[in-house]
C-alpha positions, 0 to 999 in steps of 0.5 A: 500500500502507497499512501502517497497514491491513496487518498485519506479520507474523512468520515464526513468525505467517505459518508458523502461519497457513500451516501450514507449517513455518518451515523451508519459509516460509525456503526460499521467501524465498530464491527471487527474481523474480515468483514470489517469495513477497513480504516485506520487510526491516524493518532486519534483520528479515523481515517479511510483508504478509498481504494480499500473501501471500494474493495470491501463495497465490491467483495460485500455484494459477491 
């Protein structure tokens, strides 16, 4: 993974390009294991990696 390629995305961003509300993008960072949406902590910050999102969107509907 190249974050210098990747975009870093906001909860708000993400939720905006989901259209979702945010209060469903949180419910799904509580979840954990494989199925997990992906994220990451940057200090005390959630962040999401687009392209990671996209694959999870893609792998939940096969």
């Amino acid at each position: 993974m190249d974050l210098q390629l990747d975009k870093l995305m906001t909860p708000d961003e993400l939720a905006r390009k989901l259209q979702t509300p945010k209060s469903w993008l949180y419910r799904q960072t509580r979840e954990t294991g494989p199925h997990a949406i992906p994220r990451i902590k940057v200090g005390k910050y959630l962040r999401f990696i687009e392209r990671d999102v996209m694959a999870w969107i893609r792998s939940q509907n096969a």
